[in-house]
MIDOSE-1310 file (N, C-alpha, C; in nm, 2 decimals, decimal comma, always signed):
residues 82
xxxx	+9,28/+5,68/+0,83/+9,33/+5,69/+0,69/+9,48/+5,74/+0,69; +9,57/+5,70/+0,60/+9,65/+5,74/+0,61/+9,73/+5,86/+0,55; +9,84/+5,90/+0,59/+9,86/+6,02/+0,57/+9,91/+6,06/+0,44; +9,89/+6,13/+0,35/+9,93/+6,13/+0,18/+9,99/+6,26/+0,15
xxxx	+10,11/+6,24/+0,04/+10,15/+6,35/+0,02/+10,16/+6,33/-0,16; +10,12/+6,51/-0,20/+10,13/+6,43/-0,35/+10,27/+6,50/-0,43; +10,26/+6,42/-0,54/+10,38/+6,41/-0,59/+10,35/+6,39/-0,76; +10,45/+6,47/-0,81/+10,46/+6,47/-0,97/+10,54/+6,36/-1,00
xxxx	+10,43/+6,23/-1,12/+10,56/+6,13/-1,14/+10,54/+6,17/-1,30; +10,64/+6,13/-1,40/+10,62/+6,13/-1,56/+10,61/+6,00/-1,59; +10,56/+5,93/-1,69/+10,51/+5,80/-1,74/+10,50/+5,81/-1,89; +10,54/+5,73/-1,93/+10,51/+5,73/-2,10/+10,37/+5,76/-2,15
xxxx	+10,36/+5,78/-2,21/+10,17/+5,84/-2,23/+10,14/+5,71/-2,32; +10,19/+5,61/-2,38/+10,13/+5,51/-2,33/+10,09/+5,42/-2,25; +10,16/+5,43/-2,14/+10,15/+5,39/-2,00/+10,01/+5,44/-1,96; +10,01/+5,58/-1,96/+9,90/+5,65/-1,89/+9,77/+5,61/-1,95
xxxx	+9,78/+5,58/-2,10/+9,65/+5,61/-2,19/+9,62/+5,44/-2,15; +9,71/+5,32/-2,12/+9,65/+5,21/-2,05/+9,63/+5,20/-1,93; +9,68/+5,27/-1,83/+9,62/+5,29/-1,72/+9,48/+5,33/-1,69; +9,52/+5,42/-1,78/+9,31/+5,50/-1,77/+9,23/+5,40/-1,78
xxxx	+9,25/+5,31/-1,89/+9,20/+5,20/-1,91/+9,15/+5,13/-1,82; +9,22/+5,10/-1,71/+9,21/+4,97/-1,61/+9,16/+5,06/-1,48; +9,16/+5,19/-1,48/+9,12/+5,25/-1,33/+9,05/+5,42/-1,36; +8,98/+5,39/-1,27/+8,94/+5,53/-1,23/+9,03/+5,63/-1,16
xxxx	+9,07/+5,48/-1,10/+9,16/+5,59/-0,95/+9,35/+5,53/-0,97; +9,41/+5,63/-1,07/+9,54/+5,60/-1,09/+9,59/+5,63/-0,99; +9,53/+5,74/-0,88/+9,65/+5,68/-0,74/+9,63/+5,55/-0,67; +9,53/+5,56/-0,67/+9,53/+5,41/-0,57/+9,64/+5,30/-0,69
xxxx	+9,57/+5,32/-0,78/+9,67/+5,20/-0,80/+9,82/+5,19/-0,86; +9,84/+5,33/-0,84/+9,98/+5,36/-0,88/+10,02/+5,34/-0,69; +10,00/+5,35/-0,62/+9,97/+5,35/-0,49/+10,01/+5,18/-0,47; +9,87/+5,11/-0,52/+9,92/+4,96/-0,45/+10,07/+4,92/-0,52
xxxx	+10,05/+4,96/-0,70/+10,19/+4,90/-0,76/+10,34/+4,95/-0,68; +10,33/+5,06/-0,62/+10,47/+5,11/-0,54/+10,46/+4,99/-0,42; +10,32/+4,99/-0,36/+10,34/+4,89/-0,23/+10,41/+4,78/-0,22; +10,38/+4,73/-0,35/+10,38/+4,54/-0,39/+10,51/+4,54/-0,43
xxxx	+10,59/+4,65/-0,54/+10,70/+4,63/-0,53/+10,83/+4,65/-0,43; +10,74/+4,77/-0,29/+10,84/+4,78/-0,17/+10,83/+4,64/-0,10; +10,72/+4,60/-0,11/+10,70/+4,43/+0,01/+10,80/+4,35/-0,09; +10,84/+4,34/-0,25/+10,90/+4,23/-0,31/+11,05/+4,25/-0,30
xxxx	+11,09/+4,41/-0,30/+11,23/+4,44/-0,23/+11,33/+4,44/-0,11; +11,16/+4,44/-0,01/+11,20/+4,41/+0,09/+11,23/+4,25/+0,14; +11,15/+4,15/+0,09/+11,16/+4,04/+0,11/+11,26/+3,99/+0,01; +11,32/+4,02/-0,09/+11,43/+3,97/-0,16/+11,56/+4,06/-0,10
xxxx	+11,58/+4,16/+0,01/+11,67/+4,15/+0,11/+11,70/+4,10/+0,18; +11,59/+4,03/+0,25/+11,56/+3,98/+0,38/+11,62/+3,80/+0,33; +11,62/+3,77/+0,20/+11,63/+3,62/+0,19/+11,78/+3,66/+0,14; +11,82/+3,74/+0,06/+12,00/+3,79/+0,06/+12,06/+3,76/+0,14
xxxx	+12,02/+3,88/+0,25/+12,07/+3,84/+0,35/+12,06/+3,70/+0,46; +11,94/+3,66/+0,48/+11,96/+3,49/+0,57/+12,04/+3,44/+0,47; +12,02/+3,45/+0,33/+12,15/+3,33/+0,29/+12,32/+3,36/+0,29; +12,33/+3,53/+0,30/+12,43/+3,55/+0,32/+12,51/+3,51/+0,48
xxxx	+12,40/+3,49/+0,54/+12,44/+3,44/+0,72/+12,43/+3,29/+0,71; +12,35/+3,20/+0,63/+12,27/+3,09/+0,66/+12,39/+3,01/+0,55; +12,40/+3,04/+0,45/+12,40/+2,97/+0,33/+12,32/+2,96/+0,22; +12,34/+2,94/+0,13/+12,23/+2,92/-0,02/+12,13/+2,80/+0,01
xxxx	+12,00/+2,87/+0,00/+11,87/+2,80/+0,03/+11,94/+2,62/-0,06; +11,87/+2,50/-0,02/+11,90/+2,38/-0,06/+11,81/+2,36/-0,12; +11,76/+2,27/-0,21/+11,67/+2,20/-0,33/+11,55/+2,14/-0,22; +11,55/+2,09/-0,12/+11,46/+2,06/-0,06/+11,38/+2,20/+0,03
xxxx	+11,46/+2,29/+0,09/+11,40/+2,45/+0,15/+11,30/+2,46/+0,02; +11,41/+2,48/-0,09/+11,35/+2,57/-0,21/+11,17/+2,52/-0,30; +11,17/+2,36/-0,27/+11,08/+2,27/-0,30/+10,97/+2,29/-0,22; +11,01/+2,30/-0,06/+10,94/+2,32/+0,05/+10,85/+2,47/+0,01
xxxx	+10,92/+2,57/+0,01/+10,88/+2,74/+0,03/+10,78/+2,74/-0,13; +10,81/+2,63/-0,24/+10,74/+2,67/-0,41/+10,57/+2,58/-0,33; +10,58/+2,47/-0,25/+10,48/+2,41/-0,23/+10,37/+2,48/-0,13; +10,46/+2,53/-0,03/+10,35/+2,65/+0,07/+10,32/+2,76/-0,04
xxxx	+10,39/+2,88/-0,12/+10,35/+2,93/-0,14/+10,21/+2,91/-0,24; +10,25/+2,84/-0,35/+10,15/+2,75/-0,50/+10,09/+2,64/-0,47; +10,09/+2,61/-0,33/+10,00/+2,48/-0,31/+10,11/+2,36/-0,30; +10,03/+2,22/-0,28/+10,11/+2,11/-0,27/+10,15/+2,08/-0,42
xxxx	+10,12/+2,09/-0,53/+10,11/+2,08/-0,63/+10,23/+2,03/-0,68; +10,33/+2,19/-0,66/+10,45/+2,16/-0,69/+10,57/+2,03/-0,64; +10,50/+2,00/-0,52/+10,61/+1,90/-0,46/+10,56/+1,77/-0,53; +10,41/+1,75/-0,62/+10,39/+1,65/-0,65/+10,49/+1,60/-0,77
xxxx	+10,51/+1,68/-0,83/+10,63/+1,71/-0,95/+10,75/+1,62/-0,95; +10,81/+1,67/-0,76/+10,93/+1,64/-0,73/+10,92/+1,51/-0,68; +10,79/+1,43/-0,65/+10,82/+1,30/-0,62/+10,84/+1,19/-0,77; +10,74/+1,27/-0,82/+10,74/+1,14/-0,97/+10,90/+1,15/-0,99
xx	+10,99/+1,25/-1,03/+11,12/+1,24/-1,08/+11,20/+1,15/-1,01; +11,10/+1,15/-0,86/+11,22/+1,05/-0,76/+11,26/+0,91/-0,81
């Protein structure tokens, strides 16, 4: 398990009064919401930067990375306009 330390956050009290709503356990999921937003800041550094080394992702990368992530779906889009 990992190791936890607690901490006083403030929240709008309508925040809180819909949180209650949706959980029993506001740490945990005040907990995963910190996670998900450190993994989305971390990875929107990480693509900053390769583009700042690499260059600005191209219409075909960007087409490529919407189709792995959402499925083939999206690239089906990009052939009809062809």
């Amino acid at each position: 398990m990992a190791a936890t330390t607690r901490i006083t956050v403030t929240l709008p009290t309508e925040q809180v009064d819909e949180l209650r709503k949706l959980t029993d356990n506001v740490s945990g999921y005040v907990a995963e919401a910190v996670a998900r937003q450190i993994r989305h800041q971390l990875l929107a550094d990480d693509l900053r930067r390769y583009q700042d080394e690499q260059g600005a992702f191209t219409d075909e990368e960007l087409l490529e990375a919407h189709a792995r992530i959402f499925g083939s779906a999206g690239s089906a889009g990009s052939a009809s306009a062809a």
